[in-house]
OpenMM code with the backbone's topology and positions (N, CA, C; nanometers):
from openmm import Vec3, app, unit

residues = "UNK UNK UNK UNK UNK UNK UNK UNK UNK UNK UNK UNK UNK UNK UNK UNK UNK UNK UNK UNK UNK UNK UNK UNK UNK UNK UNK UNK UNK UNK UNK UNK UNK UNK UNK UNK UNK UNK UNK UNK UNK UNK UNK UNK UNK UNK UNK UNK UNK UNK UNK UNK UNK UNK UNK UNK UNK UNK UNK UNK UNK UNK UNK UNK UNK UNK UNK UNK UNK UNK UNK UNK UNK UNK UNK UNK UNK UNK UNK UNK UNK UNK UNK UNK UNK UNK UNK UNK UNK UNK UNK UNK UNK UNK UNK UNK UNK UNK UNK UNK UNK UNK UNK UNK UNK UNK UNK UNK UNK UNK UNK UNK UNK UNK UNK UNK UNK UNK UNK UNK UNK UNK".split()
positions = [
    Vec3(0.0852, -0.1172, 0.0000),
    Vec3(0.0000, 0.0000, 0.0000),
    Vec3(0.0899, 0.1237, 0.0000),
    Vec3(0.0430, 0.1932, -0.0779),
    Vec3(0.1090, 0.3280, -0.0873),
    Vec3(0.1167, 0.4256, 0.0250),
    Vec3(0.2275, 0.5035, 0.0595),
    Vec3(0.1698, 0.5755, 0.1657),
    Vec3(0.0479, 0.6981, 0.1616),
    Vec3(0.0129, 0.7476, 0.0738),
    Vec3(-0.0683, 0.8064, 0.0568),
    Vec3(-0.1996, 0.7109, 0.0821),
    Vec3(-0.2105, 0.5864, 0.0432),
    Vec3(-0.3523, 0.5190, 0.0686),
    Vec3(-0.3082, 0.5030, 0.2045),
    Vec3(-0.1955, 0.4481, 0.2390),
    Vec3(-0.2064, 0.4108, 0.4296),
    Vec3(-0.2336, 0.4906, 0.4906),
    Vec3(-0.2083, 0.6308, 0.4861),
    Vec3(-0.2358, 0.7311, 0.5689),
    Vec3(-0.4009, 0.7385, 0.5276),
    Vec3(-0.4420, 0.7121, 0.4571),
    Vec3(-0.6312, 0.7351, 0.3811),
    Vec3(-0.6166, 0.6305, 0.5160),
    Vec3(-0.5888, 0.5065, 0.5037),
    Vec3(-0.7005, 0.4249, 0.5629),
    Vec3(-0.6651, 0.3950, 0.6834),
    Vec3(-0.5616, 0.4729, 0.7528),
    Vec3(-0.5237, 0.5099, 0.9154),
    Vec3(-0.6316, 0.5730, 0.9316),
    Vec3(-0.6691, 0.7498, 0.8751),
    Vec3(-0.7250, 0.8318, 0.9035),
    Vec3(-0.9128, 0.7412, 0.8999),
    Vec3(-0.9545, 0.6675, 0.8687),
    Vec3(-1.0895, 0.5828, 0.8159),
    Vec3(-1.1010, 0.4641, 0.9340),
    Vec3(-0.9732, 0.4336, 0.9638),
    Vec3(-0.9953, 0.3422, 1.1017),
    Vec3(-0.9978, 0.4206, 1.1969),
    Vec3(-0.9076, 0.5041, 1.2458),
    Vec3(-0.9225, 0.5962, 1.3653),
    Vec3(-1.0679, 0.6443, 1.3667),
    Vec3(-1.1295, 0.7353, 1.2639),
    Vec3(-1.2222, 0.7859, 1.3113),
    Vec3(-1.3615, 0.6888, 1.3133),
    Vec3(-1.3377, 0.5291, 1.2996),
    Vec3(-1.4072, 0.4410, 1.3708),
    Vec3(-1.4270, 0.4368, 1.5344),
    Vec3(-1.2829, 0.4789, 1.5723),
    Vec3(-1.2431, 0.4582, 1.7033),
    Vec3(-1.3119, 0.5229, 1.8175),
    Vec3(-1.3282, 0.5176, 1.9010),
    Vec3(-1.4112, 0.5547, 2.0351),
    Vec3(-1.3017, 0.6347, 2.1359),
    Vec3(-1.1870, 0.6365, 2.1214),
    Vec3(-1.1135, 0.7014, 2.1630),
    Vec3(-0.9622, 0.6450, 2.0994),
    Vec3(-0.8542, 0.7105, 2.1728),
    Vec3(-0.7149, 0.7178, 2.1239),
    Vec3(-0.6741, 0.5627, 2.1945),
    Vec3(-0.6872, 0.5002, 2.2676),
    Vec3(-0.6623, 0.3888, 2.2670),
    Vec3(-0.7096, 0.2511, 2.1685),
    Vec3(-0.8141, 0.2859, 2.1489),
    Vec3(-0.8760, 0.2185, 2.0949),
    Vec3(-0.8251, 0.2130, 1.9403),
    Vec3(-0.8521, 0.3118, 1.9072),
    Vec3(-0.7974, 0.3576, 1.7435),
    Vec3(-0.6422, 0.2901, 1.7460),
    Vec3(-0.5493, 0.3136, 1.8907),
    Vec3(-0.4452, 0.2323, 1.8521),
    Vec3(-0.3855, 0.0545, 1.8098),
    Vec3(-0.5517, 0.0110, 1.9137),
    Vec3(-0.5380, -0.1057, 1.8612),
    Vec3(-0.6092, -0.1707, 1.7460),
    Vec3(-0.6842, -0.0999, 1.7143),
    Vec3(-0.7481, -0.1501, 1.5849),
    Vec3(-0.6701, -0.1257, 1.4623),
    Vec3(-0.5565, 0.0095, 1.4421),
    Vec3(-0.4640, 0.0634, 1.3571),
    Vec3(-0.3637, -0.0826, 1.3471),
    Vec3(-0.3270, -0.1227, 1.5231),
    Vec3(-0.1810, -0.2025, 1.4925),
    Vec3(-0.2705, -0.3487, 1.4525),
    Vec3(-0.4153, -0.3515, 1.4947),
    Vec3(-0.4301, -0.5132, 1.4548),
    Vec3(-0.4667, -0.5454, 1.2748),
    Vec3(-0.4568, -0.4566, 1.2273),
    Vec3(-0.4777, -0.4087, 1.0830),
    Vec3(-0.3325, -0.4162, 1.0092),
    Vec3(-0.2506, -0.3928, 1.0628),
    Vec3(-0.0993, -0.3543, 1.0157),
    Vec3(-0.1127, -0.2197, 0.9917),
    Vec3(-0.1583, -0.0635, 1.0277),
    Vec3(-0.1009, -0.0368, 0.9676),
    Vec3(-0.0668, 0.0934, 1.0752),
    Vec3(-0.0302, 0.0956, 1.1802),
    Vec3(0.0498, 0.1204, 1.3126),
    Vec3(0.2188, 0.0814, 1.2891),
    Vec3(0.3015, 0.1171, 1.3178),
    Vec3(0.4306, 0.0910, 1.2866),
    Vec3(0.4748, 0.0898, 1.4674),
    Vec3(0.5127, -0.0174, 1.4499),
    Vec3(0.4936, -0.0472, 1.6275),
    Vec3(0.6824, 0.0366, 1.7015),
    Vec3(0.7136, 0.1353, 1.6117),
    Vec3(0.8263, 0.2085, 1.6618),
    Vec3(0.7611, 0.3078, 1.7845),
    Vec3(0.8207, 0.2734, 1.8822),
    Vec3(0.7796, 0.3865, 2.0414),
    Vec3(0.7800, 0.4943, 1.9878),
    Vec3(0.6731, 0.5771, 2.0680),
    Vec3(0.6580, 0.7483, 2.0329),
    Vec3(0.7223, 0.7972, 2.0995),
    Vec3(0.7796, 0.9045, 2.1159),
    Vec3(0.8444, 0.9975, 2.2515),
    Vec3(0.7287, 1.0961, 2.2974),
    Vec3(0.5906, 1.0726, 2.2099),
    Vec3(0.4867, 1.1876, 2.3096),
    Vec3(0.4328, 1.1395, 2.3683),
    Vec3(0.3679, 1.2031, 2.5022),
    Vec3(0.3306, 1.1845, 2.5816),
    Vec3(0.1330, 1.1978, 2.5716),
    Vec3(0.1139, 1.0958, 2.6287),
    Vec3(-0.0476, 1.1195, 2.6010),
    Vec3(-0.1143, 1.2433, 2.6581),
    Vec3(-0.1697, 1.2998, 2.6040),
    Vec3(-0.2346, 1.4742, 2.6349),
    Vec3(-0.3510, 1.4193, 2.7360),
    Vec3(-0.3737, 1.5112, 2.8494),
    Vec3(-0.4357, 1.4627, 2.9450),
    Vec3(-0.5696, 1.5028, 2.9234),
    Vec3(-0.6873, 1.4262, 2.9687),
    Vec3(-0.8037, 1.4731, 2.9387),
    Vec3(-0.8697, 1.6284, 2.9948),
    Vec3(-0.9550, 1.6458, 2.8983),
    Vec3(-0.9895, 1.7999, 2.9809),
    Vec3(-0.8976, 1.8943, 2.9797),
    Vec3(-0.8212, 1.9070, 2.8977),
    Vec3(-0.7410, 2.0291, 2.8856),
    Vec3(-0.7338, 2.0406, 2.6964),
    Vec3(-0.6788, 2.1960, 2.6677),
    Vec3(-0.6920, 2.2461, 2.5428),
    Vec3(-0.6147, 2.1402, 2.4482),
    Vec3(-0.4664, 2.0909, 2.5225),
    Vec3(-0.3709, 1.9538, 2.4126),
    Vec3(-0.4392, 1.8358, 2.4408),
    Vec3(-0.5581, 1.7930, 2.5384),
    Vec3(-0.5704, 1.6967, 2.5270),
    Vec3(-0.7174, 1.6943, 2.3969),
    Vec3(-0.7660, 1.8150, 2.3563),
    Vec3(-0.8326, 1.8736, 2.2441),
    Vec3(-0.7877, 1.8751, 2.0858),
    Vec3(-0.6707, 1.9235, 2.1350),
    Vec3(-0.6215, 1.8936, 1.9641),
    Vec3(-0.5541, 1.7641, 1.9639),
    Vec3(-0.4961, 1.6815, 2.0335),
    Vec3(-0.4975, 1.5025, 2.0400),
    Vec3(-0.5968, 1.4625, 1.9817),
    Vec3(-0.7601, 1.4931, 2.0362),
    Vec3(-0.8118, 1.4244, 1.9815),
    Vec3(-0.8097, 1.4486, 1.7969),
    Vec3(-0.8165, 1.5594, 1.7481),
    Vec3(-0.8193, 1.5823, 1.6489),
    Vec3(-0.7270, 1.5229, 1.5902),
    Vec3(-0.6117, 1.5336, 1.6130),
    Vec3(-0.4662, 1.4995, 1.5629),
    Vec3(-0.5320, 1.3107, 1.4979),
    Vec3(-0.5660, 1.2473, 1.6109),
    Vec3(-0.5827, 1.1146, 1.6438),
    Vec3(-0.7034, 1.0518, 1.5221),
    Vec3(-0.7923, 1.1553, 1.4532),
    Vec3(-0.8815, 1.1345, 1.4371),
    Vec3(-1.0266, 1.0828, 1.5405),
    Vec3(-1.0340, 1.1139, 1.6543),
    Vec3(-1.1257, 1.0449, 1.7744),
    Vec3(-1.2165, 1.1638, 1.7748),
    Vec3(-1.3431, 1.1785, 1.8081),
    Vec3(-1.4197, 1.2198, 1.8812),
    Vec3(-1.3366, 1.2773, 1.9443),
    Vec3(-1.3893, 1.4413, 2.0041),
    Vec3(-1.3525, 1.5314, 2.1299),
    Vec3(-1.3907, 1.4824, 2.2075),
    Vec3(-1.3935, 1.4326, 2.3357),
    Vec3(-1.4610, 1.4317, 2.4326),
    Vec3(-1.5179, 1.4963, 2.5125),
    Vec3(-1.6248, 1.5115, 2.5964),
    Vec3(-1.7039, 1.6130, 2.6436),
    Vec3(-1.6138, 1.6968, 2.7611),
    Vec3(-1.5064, 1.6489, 2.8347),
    Vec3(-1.4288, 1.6972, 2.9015),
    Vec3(-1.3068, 1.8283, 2.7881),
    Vec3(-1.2771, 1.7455, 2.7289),
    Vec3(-1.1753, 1.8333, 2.6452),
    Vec3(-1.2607, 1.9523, 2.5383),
    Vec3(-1.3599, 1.8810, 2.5033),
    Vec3(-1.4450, 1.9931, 2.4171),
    Vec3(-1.4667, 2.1467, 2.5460),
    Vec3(-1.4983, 2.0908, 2.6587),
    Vec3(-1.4671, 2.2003, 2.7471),
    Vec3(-1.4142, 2.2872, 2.7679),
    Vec3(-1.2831, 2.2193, 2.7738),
    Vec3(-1.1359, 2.2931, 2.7682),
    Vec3(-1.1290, 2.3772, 2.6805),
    Vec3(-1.1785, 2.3187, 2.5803),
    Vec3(-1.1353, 2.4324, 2.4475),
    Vec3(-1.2129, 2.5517, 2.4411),
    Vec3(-1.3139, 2.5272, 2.4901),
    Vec3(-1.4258, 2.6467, 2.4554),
    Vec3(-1.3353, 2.7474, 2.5225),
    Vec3(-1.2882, 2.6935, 2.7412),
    Vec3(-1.2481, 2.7861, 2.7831),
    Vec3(-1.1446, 2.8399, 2.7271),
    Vec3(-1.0650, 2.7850, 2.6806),
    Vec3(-0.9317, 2.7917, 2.6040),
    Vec3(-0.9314, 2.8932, 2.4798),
    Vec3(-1.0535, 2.8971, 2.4385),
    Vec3(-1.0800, 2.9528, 2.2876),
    Vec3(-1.1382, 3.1253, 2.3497),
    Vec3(-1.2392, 3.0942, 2.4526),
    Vec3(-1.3002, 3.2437, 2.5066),
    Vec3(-1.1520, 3.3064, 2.5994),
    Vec3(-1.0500, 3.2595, 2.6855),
    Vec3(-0.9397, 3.3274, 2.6870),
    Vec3(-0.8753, 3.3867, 2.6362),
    Vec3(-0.8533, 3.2867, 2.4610),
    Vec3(-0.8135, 3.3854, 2.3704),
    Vec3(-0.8171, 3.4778, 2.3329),
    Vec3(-0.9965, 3.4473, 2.3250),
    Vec3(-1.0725, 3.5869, 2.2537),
    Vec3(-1.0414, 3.7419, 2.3722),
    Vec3(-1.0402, 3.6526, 2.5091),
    Vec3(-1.0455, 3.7832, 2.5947),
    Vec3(-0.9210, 3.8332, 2.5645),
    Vec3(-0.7768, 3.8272, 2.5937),
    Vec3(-0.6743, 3.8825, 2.5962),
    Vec3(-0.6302, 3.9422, 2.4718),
    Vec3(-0.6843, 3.8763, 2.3552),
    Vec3(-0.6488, 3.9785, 2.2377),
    Vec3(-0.7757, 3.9415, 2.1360),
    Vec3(-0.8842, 4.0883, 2.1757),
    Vec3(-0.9666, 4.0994, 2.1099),
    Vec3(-0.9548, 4.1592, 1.9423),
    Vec3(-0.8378, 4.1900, 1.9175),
    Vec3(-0.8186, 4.2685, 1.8070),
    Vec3(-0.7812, 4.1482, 1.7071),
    Vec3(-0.7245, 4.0215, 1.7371),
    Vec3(-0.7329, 3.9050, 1.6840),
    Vec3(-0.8675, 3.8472, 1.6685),
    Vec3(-0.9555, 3.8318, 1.7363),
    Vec3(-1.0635, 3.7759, 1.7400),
    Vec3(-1.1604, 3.8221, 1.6500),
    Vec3(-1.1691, 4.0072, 1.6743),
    Vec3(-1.2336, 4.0168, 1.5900),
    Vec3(-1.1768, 4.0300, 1.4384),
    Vec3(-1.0844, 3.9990, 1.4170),
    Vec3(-1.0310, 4.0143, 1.2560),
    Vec3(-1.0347, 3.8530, 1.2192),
    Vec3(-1.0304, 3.7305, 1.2984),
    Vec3(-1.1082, 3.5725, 1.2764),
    Vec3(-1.2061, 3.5971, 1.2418),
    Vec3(-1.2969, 3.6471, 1.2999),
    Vec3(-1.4860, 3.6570, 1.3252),
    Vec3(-1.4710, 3.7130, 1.1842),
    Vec3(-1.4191, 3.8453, 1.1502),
    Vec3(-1.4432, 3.8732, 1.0000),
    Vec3(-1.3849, 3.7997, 0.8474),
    Vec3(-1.2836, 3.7297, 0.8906),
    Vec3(-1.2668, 3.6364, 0.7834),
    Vec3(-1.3735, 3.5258, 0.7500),
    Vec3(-1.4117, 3.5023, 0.9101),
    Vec3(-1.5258, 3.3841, 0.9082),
    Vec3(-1.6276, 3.4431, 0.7839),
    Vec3(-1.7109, 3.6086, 0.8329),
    Vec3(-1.8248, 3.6173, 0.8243),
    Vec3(-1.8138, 3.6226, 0.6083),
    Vec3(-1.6734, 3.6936, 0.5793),
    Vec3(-1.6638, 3.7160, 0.4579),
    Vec3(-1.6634, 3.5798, 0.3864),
    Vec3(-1.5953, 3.4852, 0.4185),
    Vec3(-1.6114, 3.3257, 0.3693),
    Vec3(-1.7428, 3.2994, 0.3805),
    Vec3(-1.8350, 3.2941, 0.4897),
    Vec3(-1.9095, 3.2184, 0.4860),
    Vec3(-2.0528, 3.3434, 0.4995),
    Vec3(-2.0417, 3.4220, 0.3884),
    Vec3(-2.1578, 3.5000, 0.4393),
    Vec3(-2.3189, 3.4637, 0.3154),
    Vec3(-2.2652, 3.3887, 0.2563),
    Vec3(-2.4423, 3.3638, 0.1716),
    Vec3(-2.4498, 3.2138, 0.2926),
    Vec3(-2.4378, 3.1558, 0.3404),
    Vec3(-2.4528, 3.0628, 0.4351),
    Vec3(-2.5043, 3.1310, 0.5086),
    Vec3(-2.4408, 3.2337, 0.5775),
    Vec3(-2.4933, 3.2886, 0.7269),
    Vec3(-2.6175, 3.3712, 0.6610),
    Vec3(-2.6289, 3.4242, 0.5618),
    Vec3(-2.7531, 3.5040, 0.5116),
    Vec3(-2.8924, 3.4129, 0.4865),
    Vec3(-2.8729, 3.2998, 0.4558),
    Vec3(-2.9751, 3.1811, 0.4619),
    Vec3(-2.9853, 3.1800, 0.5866),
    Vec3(-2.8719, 3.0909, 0.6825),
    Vec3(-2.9292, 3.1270, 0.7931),
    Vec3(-3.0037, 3.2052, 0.9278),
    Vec3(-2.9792, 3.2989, 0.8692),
    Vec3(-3.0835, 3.4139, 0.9451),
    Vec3(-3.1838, 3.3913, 0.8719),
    Vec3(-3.1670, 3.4471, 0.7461),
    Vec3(-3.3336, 3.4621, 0.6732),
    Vec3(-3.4300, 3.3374, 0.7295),
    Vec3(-3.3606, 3.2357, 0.7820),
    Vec3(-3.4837, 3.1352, 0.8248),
    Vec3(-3.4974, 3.1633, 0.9491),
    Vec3(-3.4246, 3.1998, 1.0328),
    Vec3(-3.4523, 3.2186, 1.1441),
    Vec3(-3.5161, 3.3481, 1.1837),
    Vec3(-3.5139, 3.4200, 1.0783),
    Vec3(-3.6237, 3.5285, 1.0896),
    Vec3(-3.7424, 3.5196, 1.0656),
    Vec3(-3.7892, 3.4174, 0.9224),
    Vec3(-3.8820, 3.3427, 0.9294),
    Vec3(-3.9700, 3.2964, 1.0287),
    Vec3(-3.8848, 3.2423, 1.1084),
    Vec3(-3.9645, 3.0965, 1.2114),
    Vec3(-4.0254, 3.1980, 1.3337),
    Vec3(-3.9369, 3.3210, 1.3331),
    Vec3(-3.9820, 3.4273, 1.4765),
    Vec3(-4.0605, 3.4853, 1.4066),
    Vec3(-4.0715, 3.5635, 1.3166),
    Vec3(-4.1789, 3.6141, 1.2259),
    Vec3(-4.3203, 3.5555, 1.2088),
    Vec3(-4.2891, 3.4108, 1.1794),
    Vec3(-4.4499, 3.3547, 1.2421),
    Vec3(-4.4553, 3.2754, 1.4012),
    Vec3(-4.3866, 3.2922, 1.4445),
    Vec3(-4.4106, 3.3055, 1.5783),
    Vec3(-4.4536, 3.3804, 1.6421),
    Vec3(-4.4620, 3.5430, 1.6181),
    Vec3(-4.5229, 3.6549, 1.6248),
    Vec3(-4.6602, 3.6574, 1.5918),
    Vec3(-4.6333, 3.6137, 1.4771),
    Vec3(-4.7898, 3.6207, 1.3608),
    Vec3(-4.9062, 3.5340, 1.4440),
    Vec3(-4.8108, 3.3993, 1.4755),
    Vec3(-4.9114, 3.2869, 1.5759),
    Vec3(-4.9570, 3.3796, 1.6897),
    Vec3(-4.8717, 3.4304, 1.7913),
    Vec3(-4.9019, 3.4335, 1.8874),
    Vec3(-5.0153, 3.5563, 1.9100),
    Vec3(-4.9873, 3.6335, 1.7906),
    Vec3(-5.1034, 3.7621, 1.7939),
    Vec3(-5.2462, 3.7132, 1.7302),
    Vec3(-5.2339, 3.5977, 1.6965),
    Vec3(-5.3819, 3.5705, 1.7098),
    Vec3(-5.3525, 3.5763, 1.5270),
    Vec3(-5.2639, 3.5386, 1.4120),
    Vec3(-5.3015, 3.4986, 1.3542),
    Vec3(-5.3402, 3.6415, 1.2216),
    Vec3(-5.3381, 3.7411, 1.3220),
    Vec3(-5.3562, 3.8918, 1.2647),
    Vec3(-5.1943, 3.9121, 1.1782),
    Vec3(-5.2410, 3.9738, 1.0412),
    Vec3(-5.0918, 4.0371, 0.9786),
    Vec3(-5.0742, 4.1752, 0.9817),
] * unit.nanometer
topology = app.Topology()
chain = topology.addChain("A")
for resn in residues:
    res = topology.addResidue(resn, chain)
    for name in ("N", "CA", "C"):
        topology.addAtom(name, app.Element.getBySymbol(name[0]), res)
């Protein structure tokens, strides 16, 4: 197998996996784990590296580490807001006929929610 397909079908077993242990043994009982020792250290749960592990790993975040990150991510935002908001605007320019659908429906759904609740009157 090529390395380009092994790395495809590492990344296709892992994100079978239920966590980073798991993914390791299903990778090495497959062959395609290279059973040479790592020198890293497993990222501990509930914190921001044990967040991008999971990613790295292909696994599910876990509800502890998805935590972490949020706090990890709103720290960011606090200490340097002048970063944050120049992210937020790359976001909104990429993704702004997305975000424009999404309001327009959600203006929708309150719009007749209004309409309902007044009795139906326009």
């Amino acid at each position: 197998m090529t390395d380009p397909a092994r790395d495809r079908a590492r990344l296709v077993v892992a994100s079978m996996a239920t966590d980073a242990a798991d993914a390791t043994d299903l990778l090495r009982a497959l062959g395609l784990l290279d059973d040479a020792p790592t020198r890293r250290r497993a990222a501990a749960h509930g914190t921001h590296s044990g967040a991008v592990r999971h990613r790295q790993t292909g696994t599910r975040v876990c509800d502890e580490c998805a935590e972490a990150e949020r706090a990890y991510q709103r720290e960011q935002r606090r200490r340097n807001p002048a970063a944050a908001r120049a992210r937020d605007a790359r976001y909104r320019e990429a993704h702004r006929e997305e975000i424009k659908i999404r309001h327009r429906a959600a203006y929708a759904r309150r719009a007749a929610a209004a309409r309902e609740a007044a009795g139906g009157a326009a």
